[in-house]
LOFI-541658 format. One record per residue (C-alpha): x, y, z; residue in three letters. Coordinates in pm, whole numbers, padded with zeros to 5 digits, always signed. Layout:
REM residues N
XYZALA ...
//
This chain:
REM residues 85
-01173-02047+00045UNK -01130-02011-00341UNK -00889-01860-00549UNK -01077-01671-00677UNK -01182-01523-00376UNK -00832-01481-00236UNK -00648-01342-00567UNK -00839-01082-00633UNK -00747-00905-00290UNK -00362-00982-00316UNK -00358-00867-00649UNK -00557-00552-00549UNK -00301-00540-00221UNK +00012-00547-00428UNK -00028-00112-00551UNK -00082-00065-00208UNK +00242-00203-00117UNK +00385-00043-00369UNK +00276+00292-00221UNK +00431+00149+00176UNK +00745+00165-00012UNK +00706+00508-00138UNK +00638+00696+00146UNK +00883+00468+00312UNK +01165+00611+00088UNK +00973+00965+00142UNK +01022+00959+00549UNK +01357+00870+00477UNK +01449+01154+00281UNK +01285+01396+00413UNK +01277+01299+00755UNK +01527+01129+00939UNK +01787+01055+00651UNK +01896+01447+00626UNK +02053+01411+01017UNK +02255+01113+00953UNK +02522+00937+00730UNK +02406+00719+00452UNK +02431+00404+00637UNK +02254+00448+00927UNK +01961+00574+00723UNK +01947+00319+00500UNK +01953+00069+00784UNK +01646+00255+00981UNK +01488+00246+00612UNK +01548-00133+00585UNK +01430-00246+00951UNK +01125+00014+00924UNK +01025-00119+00552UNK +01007-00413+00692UNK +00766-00338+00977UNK +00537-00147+00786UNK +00547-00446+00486UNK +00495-00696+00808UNK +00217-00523+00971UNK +00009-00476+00626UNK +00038-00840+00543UNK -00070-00962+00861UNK -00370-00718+00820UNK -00401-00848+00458UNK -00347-01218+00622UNK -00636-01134+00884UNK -00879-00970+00667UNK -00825-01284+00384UNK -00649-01598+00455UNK -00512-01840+00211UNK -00658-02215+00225UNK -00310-02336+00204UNK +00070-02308+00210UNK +00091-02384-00149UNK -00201-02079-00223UNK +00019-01878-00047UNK +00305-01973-00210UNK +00118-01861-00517UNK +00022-01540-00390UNK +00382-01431-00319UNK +00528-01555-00643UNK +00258-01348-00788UNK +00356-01043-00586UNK +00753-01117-00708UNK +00619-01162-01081UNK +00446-00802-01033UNK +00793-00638-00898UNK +00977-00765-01121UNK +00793-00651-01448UNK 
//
């Protein structure tokens, strides 16, 4: 498969992650995070941002595979180039 089949997608993926994140921070606060100490919420947040980030990229991963480790190695340094501007 092309890159320029495969980018495209990723790149449209990463808002959407960006979103999982969001509402991720949202259920925290005003759902389970009210009814506990700091710590334990931020650990639920942690273990369930991690899920719901895990679960979309195998979705992502099953809808449009990279050709190879080093494509995918692409796509995630892409994805840390786009959080970190």
């Amino acid at each position: 498969m092309s890159q320029k089949r495969v980018f495209p997608v990723y790149l449209a993926a990463w808002p959407l992650m960006a979103v999982i994140g969001i509402l991720n921070g949202m259920l925290r606060t005003y759902g389970y995070g009210p009814s506990m100490n700091e710590l334990a919420a931020h650990q639920i947040s942690t273990v369930l941002g991690v899920v719901f980030f895990g679960l979309f990229i195998w979705f992502l991963t099953g809808y449009r595979k990279t050709s190879s480790s080093g494509q995918a190695l692409s796509v995630g340094l892409m994805w840390l180039g786009l959080t970190l501007c």
